[in-house]
C-alpha positions as protocol buffer text, in pm:
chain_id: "A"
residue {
  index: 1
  type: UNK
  ca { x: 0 y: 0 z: 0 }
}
residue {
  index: 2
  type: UNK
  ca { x: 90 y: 382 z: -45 }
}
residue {
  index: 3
  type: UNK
  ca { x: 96 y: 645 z: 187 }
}
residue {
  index: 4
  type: UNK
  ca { x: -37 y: 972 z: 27 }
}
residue {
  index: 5
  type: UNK
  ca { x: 21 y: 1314 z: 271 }
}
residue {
  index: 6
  type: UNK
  ca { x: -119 y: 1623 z: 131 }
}
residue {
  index: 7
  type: UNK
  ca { x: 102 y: 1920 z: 252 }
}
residue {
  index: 8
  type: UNK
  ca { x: -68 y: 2257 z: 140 }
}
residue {
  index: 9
  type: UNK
  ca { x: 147 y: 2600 z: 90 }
}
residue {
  index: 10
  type: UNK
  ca { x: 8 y: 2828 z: 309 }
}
residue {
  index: 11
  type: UNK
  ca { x: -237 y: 3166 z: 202 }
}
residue {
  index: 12
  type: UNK
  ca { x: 31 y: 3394 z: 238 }
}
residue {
  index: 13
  type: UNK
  ca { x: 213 y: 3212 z: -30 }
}
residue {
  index: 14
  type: UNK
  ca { x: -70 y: 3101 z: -274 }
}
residue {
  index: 15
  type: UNK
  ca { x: -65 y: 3424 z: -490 }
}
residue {
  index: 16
  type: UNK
  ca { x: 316 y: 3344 z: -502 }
}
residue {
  index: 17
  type: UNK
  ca { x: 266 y: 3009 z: -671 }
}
residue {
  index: 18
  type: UNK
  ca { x: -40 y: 3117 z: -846 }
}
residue {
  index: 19
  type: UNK
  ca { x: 151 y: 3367 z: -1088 }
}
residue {
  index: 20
  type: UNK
  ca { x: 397 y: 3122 z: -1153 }
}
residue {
  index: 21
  type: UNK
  ca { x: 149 y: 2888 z: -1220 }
}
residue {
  index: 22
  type: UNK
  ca { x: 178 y: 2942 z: -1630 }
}
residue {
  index: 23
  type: UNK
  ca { x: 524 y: 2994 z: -1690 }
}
residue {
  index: 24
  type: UNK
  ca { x: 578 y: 2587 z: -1731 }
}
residue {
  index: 25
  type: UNK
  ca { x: 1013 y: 2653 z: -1705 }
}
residue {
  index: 26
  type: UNK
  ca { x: 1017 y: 2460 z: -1347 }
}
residue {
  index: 27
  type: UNK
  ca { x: 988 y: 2797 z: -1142 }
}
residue {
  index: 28
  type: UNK
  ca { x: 691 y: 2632 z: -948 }
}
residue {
  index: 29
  type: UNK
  ca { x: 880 y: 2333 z: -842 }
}
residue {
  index: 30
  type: UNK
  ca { x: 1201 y: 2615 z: -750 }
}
residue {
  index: 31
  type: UNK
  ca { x: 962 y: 2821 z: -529 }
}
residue {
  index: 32
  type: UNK
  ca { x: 811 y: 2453 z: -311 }
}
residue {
  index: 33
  type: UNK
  ca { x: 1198 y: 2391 z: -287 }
}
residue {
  index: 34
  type: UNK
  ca { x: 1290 y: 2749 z: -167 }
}
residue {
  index: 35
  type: UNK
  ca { x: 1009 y: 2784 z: 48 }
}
residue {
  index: 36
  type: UNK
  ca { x: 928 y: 2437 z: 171 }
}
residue {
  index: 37
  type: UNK
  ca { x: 860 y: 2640 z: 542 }
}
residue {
  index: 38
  type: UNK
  ca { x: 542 y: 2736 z: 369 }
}
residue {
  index: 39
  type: UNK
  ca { x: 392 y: 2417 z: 382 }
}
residue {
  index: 40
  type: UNK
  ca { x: 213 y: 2222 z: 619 }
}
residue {
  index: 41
  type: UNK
  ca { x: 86 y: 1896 z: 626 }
}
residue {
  index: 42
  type: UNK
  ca { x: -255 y: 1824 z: 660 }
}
residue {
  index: 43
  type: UNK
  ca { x: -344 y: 1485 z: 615 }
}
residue {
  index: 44
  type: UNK
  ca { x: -284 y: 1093 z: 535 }
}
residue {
  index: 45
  type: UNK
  ca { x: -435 y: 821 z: 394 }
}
residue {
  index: 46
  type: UNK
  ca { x: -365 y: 474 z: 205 }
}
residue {
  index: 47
  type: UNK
  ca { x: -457 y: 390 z: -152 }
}
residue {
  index: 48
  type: UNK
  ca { x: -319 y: 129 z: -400 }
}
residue {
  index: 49
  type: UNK
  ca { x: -192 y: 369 z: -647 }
}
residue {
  index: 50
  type: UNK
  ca { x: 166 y: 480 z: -691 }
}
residue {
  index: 51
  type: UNK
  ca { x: 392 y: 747 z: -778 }
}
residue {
  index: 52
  type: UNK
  ca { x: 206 y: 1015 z: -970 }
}
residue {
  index: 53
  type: UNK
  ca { x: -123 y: 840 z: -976 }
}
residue {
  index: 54
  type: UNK
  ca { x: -177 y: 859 z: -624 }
}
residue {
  index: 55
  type: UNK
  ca { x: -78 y: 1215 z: -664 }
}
residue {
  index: 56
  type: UNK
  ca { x: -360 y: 1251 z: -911 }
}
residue {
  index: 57
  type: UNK
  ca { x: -619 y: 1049 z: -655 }
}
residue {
  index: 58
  type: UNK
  ca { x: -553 y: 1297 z: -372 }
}
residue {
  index: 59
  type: UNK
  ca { x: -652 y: 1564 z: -585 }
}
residue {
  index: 60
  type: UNK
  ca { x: -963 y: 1366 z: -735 }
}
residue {
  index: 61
  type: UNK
  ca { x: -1075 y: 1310 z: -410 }
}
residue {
  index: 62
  type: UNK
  ca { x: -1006 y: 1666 z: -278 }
}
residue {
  index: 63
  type: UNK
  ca { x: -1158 y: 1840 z: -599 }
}
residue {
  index: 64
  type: UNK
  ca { x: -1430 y: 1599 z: -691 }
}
residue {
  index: 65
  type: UNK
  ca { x: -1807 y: 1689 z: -560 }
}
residue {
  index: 66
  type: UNK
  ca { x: -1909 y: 1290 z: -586 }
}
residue {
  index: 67
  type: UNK
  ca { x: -1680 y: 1214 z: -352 }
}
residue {
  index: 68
  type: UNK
  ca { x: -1768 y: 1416 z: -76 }
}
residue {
  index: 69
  type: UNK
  ca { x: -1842 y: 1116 z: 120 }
}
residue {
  index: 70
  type: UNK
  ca { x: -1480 y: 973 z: 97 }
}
residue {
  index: 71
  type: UNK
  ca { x: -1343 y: 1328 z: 126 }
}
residue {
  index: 72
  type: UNK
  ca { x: -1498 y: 1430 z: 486 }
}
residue {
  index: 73
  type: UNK
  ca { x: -1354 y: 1087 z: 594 }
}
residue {
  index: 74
  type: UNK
  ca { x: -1025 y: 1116 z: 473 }
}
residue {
  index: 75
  type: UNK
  ca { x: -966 y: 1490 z: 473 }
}
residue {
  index: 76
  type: UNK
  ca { x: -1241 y: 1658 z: 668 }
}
residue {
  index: 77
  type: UNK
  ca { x: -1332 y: 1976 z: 554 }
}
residue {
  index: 78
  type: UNK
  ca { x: -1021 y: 2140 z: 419 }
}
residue {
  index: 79
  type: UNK
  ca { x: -984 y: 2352 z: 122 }
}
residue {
  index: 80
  type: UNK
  ca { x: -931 y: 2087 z: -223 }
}
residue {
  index: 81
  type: UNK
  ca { x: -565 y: 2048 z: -351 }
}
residue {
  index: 82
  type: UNK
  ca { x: -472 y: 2312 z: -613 }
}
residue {
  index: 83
  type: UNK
  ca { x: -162 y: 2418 z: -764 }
}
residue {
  index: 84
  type: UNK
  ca { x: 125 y: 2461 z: -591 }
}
residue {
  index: 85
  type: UNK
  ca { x: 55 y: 2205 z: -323 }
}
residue {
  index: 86
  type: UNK
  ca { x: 233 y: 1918 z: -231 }
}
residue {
  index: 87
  type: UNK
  ca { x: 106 y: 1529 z: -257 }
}
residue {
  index: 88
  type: UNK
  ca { x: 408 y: 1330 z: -99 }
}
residue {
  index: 89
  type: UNK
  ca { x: 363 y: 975 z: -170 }
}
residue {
  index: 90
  type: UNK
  ca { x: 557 y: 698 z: 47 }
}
residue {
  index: 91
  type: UNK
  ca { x: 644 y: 314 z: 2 }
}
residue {
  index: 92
  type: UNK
  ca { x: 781 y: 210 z: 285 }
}
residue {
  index: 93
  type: UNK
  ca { x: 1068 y: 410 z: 370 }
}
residue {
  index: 94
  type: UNK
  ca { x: 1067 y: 538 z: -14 }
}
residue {
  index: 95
  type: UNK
  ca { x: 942 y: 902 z: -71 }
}
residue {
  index: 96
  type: UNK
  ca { x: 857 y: 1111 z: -380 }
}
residue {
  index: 97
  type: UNK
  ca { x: 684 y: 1478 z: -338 }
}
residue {
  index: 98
  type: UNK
  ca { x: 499 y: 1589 z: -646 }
}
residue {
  index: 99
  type: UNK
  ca { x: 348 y: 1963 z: -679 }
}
residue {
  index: 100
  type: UNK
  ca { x: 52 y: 2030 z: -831 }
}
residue {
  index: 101
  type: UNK
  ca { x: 104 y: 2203 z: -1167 }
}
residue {
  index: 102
  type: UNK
  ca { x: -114 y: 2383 z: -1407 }
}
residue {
  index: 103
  type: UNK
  ca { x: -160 y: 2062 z: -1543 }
}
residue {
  index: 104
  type: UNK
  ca { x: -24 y: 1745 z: -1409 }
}
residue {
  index: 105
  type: UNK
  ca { x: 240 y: 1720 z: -1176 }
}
residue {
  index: 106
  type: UNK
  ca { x: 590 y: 1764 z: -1127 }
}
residue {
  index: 107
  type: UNK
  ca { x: 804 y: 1580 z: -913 }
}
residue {
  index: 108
  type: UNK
  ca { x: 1022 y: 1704 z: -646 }
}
């Protein structure tokens, strides 16, 4: 199984990582990197998809209104995983952070 943790930048830096959001050149990865004090983790979970996929089911289930159910359970009643925050998603004692890009993501 695979551990998914969604660490969210904070809302002092979201209009940071928002106007980088288009430029596509890595500077949104740069700025998670330079400013990984932003962030703060806000929950965990298990799921049986890896790497980049389970990166993509946090955000389904943080973003999609279907799964509301599964979303109070898991994440309560946070704000839904947008770009510029973090899904870090763990194997064991294997690790991989991926940041939520304009589209897709891009690992850390």
């Amino acid at each position: 199984m695979t551990t998914v943790t969604i660490i969210l930048i904070s809302e002092e830096h979201r209009h940071n990582v928002w106007s980088l959001r288009l430029r596509g050149d890595g500077a949104l990865a740069e700025y998670a990197r330079n400013h990984i004090e932003a962030y703060q983790p806000v929950a965990s979970w298990t799921c049986s998809e890896r790497d980049s996929a389970a990166a993509e089911e946090a955000f389904e289930i943080t973003n999609n209104p279907s799964r509301q159910s599964e979303r109070e359970i898991l994440y309560g009643k946070q704000r839904s995983v947008s770009v510029g925050d973090i899904v870090e998603v763990s194997e064991g004692s294997n690790g991989k952070r991926y940041i939520c890009d304009a589209v897709g993501w891009t690992k850390l």
